[in-house]
N, C-alpha and C positions, 0 to 999 in steps of 0.2 A: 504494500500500500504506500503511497506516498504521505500519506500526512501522519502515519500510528503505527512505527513498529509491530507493536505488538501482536495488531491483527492482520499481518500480511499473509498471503496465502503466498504457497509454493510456488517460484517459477516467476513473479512479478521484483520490479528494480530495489535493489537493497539500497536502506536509508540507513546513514554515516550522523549523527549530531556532532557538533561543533561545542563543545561545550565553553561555557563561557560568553555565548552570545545571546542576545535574543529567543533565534530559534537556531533552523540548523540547514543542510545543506542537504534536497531530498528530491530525486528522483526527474532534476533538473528545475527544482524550485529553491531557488538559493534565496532565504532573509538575507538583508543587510540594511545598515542604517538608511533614513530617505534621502533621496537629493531631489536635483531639481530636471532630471529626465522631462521632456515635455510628455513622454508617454505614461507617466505618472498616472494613477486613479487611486482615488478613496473610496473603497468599500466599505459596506456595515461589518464586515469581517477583517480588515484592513486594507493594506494599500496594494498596490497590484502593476506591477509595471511589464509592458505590451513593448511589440517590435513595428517601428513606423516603415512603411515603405510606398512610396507610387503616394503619398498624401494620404490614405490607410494604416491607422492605426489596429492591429491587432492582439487581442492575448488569447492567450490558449492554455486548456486546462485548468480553468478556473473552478474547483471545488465548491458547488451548490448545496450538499447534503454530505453529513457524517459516514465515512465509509460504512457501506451493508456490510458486513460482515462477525464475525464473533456471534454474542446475543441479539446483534440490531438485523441477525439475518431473516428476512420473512418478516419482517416490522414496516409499518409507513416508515420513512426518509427519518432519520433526526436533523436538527442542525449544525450549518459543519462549525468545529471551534474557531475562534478569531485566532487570527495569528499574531496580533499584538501589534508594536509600536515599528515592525521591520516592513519588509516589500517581498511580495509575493513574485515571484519571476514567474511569469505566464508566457513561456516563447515556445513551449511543444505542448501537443496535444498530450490529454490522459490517456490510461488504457481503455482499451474499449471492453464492453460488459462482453462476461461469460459467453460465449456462441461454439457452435460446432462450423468450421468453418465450411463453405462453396466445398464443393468436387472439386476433384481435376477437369477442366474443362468448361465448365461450367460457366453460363455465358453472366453470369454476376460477381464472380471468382472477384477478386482482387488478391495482390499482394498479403503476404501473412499482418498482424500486425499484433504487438501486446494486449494482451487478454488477462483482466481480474476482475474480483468479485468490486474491489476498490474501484468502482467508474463514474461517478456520479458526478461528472466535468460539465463545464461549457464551455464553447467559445465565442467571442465575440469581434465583430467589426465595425470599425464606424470612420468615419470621414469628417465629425464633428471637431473642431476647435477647441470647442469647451462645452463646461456643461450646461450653459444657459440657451444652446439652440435647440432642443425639447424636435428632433427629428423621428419619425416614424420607426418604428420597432417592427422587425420581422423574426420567428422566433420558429426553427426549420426543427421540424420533427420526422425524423429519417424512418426511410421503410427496411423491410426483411424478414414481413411476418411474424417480427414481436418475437425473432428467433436469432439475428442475423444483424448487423449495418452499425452504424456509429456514426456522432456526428463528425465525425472529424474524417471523413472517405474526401476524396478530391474535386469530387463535383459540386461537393456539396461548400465551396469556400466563399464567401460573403463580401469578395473584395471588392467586384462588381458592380453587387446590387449599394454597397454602402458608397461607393463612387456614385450611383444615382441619387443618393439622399437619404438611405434607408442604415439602422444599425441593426446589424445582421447576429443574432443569437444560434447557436447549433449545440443540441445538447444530446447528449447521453441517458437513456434509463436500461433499468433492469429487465434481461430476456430470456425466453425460455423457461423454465420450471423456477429460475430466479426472480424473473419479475411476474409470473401465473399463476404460482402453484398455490394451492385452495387446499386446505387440510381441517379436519373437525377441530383438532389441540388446538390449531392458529385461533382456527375462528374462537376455542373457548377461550383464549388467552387476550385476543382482542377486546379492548372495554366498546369498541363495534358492530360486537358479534359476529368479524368481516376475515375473510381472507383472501388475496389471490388476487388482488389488483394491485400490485406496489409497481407497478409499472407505469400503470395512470399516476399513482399518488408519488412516482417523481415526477413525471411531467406537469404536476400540480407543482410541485415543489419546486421547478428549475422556474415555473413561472410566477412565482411566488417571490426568488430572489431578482427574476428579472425588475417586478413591480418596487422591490425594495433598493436598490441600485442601479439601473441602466439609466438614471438622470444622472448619473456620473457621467458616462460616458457618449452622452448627446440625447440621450435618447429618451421619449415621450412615453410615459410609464401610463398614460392615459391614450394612447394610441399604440396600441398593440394587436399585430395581426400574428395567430400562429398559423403557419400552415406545412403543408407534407403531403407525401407518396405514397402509394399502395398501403400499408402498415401505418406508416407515419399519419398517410390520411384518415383510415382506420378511428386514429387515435385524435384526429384532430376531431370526428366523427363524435366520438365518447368524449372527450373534454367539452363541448358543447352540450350534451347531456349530463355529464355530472352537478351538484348542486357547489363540490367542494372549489369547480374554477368560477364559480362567479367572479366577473366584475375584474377578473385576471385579462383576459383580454378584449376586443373590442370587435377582430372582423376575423375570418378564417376563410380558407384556402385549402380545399381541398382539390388534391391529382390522383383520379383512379382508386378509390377506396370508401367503403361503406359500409356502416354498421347497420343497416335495416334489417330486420326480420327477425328469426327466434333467434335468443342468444343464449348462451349456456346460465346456469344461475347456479346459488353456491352451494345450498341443500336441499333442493329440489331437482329430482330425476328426471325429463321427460318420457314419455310413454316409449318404452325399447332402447334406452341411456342408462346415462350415468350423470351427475352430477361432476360441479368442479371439486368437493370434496371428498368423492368418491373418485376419481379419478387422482388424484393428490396422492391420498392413502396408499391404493394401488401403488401407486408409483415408488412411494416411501418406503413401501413394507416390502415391496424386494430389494432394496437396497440396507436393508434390516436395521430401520430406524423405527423406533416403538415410541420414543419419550421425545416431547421437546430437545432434549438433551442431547438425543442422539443424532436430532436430525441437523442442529447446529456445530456437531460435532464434525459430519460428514466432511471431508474435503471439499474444496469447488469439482476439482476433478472427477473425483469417484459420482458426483452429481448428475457433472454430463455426460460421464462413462454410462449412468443407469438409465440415457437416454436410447441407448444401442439395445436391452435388454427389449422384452417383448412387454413388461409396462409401461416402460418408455416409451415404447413402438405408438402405444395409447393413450400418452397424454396429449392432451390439447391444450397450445398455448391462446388463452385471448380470455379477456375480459368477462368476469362473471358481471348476474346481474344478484349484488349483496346485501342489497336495503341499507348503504352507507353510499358507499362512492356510486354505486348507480342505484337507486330506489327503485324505477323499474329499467326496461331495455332500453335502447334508443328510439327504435319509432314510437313506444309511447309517450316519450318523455314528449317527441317531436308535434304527437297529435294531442293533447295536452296541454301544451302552452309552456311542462313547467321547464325547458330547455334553456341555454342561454343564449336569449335571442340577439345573433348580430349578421353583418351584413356579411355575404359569402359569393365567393368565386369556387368554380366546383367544374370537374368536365374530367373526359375519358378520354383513349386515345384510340383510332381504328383499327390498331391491330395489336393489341394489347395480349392478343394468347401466342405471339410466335417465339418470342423469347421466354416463353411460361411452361410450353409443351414442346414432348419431342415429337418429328415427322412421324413416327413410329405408329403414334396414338391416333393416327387419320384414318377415318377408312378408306377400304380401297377400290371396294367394288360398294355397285347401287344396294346389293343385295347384306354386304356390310352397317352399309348405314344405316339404312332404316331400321337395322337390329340395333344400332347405336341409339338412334332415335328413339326408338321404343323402350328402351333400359333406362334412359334419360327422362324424359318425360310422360312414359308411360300412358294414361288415358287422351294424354293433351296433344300423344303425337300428330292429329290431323288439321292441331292447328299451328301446330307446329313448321309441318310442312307449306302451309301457306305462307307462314314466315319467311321461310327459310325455302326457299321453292331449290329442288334439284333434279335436274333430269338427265344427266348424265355425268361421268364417271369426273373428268373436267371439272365440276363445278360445287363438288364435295369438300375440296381442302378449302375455300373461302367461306363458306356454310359453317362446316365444324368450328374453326376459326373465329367466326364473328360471332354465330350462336353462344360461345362462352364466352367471348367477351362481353357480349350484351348482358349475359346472364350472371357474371362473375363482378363487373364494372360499370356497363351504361346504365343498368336499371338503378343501380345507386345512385349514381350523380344526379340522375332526374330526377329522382326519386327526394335526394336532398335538395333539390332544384326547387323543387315545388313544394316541398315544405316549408323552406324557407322565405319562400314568394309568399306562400298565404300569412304566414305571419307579421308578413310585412318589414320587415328589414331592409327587404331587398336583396335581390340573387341574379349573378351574369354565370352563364353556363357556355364553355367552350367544346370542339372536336378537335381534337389535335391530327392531322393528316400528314403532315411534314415526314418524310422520308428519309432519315438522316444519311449519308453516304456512311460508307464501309464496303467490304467486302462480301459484305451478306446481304446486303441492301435489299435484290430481289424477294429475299425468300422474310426477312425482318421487319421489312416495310416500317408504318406509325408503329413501332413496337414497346411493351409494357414500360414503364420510365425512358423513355425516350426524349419527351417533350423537358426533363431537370435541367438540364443544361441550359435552354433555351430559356427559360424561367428564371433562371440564376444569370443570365448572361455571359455562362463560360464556355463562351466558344470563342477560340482564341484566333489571333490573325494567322492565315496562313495553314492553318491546322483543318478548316471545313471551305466550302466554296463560299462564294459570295452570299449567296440566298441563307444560307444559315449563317454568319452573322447580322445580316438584317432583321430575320426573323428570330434571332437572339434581344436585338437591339429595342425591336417590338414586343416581345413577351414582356422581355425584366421591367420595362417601360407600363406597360397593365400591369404586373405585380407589385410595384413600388407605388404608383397612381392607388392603386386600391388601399394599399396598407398606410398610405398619408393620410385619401380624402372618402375613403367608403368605397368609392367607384373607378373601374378601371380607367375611363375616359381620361386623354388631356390633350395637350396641342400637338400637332402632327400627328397623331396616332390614327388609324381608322376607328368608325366611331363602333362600340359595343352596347348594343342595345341589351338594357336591361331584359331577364329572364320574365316569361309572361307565361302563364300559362295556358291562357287562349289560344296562344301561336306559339306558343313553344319554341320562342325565340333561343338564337343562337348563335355563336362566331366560331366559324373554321380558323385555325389556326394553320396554316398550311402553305406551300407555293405561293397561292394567291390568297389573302386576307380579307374573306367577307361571311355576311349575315346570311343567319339561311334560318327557316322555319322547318318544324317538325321533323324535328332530330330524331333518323332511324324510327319513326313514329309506330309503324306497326310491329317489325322485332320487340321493340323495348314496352308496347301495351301486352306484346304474348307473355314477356315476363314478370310485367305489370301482376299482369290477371294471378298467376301461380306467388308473387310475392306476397298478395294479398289475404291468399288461400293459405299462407303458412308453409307452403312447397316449392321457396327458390330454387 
C-alpha cells in the first residue's frame, strides 16, 4: 500500500519512512517541506503538488479513501488520513484495483500494470490558474464490467478536454468480488443491513472529495458532470438512482450502458436464482472462509485465484438492489420520480457487439439462425424476425450483430432517453457511426468504446486521418458544452436538438454530423416491448 505499511498486500511497492521528518518517502509520494511550486494545491487532507506541462497542470494518485484493506475490507470507503503540514507528490498514477487481467489477444488487453487491494486514487487535470475560476468539473468513470479498467488507462487522460475549459477527475473503485461481493455476516455487520455495493459507495466517495476540494484546483464543485462507458456508464446509471449521491453532481453522460430492468437484490432470490448473498456465500465457502475473520484474512490473491474455481465461475459482479445504496432498482427509482434528477447526454454506438463477440458465435446457415433466434427470444421470434428481417445467408452476421447490440445497449440509452425527457431535465441522445481506421476496420466498424477517444479528444496529430481529428474536435467540444452549460450546443458546432420523445430526436455522430429522427425505431420498440415484460 502506499500510505500504511502495515496493511500492504503481497507483491505491491514497498514503503521506506524517513524518520525524522514529517512523513516519509512512499511509493513515489515523497512529503517535504512546502515551497512555492506554482503546481502547489491545498487539500482538506493536505497539500499536493502536480507536474505542469503544454499549460496542464496534472497530479496523479491522489488518495480519496483509506486503503480497503485489513478490517476496512468489505466496508463502505473510510476516510483517507491527512498527511499533515508536508506535500503530497502526485506525479504517477496508483495501482489499479484487484482485476484478473484481458487474455492474450484480447482486443481490450493492455499492457500489465500494478495491481492492489490499496487503489482508491484519483486523478486530476485542469488548465485553471487559480482557484477563483470555478470551471466545469468532468469526473470519468471507467468501464470493464465492474471487473477490469482503471482510471489511469491512456485514453482515458484529461489533458485535452481540460485545455477546453473542463477539470478532468478519473478515479479508481473497487472490482470484482472486491467491490460486489454481498455476504449474510456483511450485511449483519453492517448498521445498513447492506452488503455488496462498495463499488458504488467509492464512487460516492471519490465524489464526495471531489465536492470537498476540486475548488482548489479551478474547479466548480457546483457544476459537476460524471460521466463513463459500458460499466462506467452502468454506474453512472446507479449513481443517479442512489439516494446517497444527491446533490454530488449536476449533469451525466452516459456511453453504451444501462441499468434498466431486473437487477439482482441482496436477500431476495428470484424465481430459479440466487441472491447476491447467496451467491457471496457460495463463493466464500469454497475458499473456506466461515467467520468475518477468515474472510478478511484471505489474501487478495487467493480471492481472485477463487475466481477460476466453479463458484467463482458463479459469481456475479454488479450492483445489488439493498434498501440502502439503492432502495429499489433503477427503472423504478426512474419511474418514481425519487432518482437524481439532472440533465443527460446518453447514446450507443452501431456496432457495439464486434469487439464484444467472436466470428465464431455467428450463424452460418438460414437454418442456424432461426434456431439462434428461437433460443433467444423464444415466443417473440416472429416478431423478431420483422425486426431483424433475413433472407439469406449474407445478411445474418449484421442481424446477429445489431440485434444484441440493440438489445444489450440501444434499448438502454433510449430507454434513459426518455426517462429523463419526461422528467424534465432534459436529455440529447447520440448514434455514434464513425468508423475509426485500423486494420480491422472492415470487420470493427462503430465498435463497443470506440467513440472515448473522440469524446476525450485524444486523437492525436498524425496518428488518425483528418476526419477523426475533426470529429474528435467536435465530440470533446459537446462534452465540455454540456458539463459547463447543461446542453451540448455552442458556436461553430452543429446544432443538437434536444431528445423529444414525439420524434425521437437525434445526432449521428459520424463522417457526416446531423439530426435524424426515430433512432432504429422498430429494432429498439421489439426490445422495448420484452424490457417491459421483465425478459431483456
Amino acid at each position: 500500500m502506499r500510505r500504511d505499511s502495515s496493511s500492504r498486500s503481497a507483491g505491491t511497492l514497498a514503503l521506506t519512512f524517513l524518520v525524522g521528518i514529517l512523513a516519509g518517502l512512499s511509493a513515489g509520494l515523497f512529503v517535504a517541506p512546502l515551497d512555492a511550486q506554482d503546481t502547489r494545491v491545498e487539500t482538506a487532507q493536505g497539500n499536493v503538488d502536480g507536474v505542469m506541462a503544454d499549460g496542464i497542470r496534472s497530479y496523479k494518485g491522489i488518495p480519496f479513501a483509506a486503503a480497503p484493506v485489513g478490517d476496512r475490507r468489505w466496508k463502505p470507503p473510510q476516510p483517507v488520513e491527512a498527511w499533515g503540514q508536508g506535500m503530497l507528490r502526485a506525479h504517477s498514477f496508483g495501482p489499479e484495483c484487484m482485476q484478473t487481467p484481458y487474455g492474450a489477444g484480447s482486443f481490450f488487453g493492455g499492457p500489465p500494470a500494478p495491481t492492489a487491494e490499496d487503489c482508491l486514487y484519483l486523478n486530476v487535470w485542469t488548465g485553471a490558474a487559480d482557484a477563483s475560476e470555478r470551471r466545469p468539473v468532468m469526473v470519468w468513470i471507467h468501464g470493464g464490467a465492474l471487473t477490469r479498467g482503471s482510471g489511469s488507462t491512456g485514453i482515458y487522460d484529461g489533458t485535452a478536454l481540460a485545455a477546453k475549459g473542463a477539470v478532468v477527475v478519473t478515479i479508481n473503485y473497487r472490482l470484482g468480488p472486491f467491490g460486489y461481493l454481498a455476504h449474510p455476516l456483511l450485511s449483519a455487520e453492517s448498521e445498513h443491513g447492506s452488503s455488496g455495493n462498495y463499488g458504488v459507495l467509492d464512487q460516492v466517495a471519490a465524489l464526495e472529495w471531489v465536492r470537498d476540494n476540486i475548488a482548489a484546483f479551478g474547479g466548480d464543485p457546483d457544476r459537476v458532470t460524471i460521466f463513463g462507458e459500458s460499466a462506467g456508464s452502468w454506474s453512472v446509471n446507479t449513481l443517479m438512482a442512489t439516494p446517497l449521491a444527491a446533490g454530488l453532481f449536476h449533469r451525466a453522460i452516459g456511453q453504451s450502458g444501462g441499468r434498466f430492468g431486473p437487477m439482482m437484490r441482496l436477500s431476495e432470490a428470484p424465481e430459479g436464482g440466487r441472491s447476491a448473498e447467496e451467491i457471496g456465500a457460495a463463493f466464500l465457502e469454497a475458499l473456506g472462509a466461515e467467520t468475518l475473520e477468515d474472510m478478511r484474512k484471505l489474501s487478495a490473491a487467493s480471492v481472485m485465484a477463487g475466481l477460476a474455481t466453479p463458484a467463482g465461475r458463479g459469481f456475479r459482479t454488479a450492483e445489488n438492489v439493498d434498501g440502502w445504496v439503492l432502495p429499489t432498482d433503477v427503472t423504478t427509482a426512474f419511474a418514481e420520480g425519487t432518482h437524481n434528477n439532472v440533465p443527460v447526454l446518453v447514446g450507443f454506438n452501431a456496432d457495439e457487439m464486434t469487439s464484444l463477440s467472436s466470428p465464431r458465435s455467428v450463424p452460418e446457415t438460414l437454418e442456424a439462425w432461426h434456431e439462434w433466434v428461437a433460443g433467444r427470444v423464444g415466443e417473440d421470434a416472429e416478431s423478431f424476425v420483422d425486426a431483424y428481417p433475413v433472407s439469406e445467408e449474407a445478411e445474418i452476421f449484421d442481424a446477429f450483430m445489431r440485434s444484441r447490440g440493440d438489445a444489450l445497449f440501444g434499448i438502454q440509452m433510449r430507454t434513459w432517453a426518455r426517462a429523463s425527457e419526461a422528467a424534465g431535465e432534459g436529455a440529447w441522445l447520440y448514434y455514434f457511426t464513425h468508423e475509426p481506421p485500423g486494420p480491422a476496420k472492415d470487420y470493427l466498424k462503430s465498435y463497443h468504446a470506440a467513440e472515448i477517444v473522440y469524446a476525450f479528444g485524444n486523437v492525436g496529430p498524425g496518428a488518425r486521418e483528418a476526419a477523426d481529428r475533426r470529429l474528435a474536435r467536435t465530440m470533446s467540444s459537446y462534452w465540455v458544452n454540456f458539463a459547463a452549460n447543461g446542453d451540448p450546443n455552442g458556436p461553430g458546432l452543429p446544432p443538437w436538438p434536444a431528445y423529444k420523445r414525439d420524434a425521437e430526436t437525434y445526432l449521428v455522430l459520424g463522417p457526416t454530423i446531423k439530426t435524424g429522427t426515430g433512432l432504429r425505431a422498430d429494432q429498439l420498440d421489439f426490445w422495448d416491448r420484452r424490457l417491459q415484460a421483465g425478459t431483456p
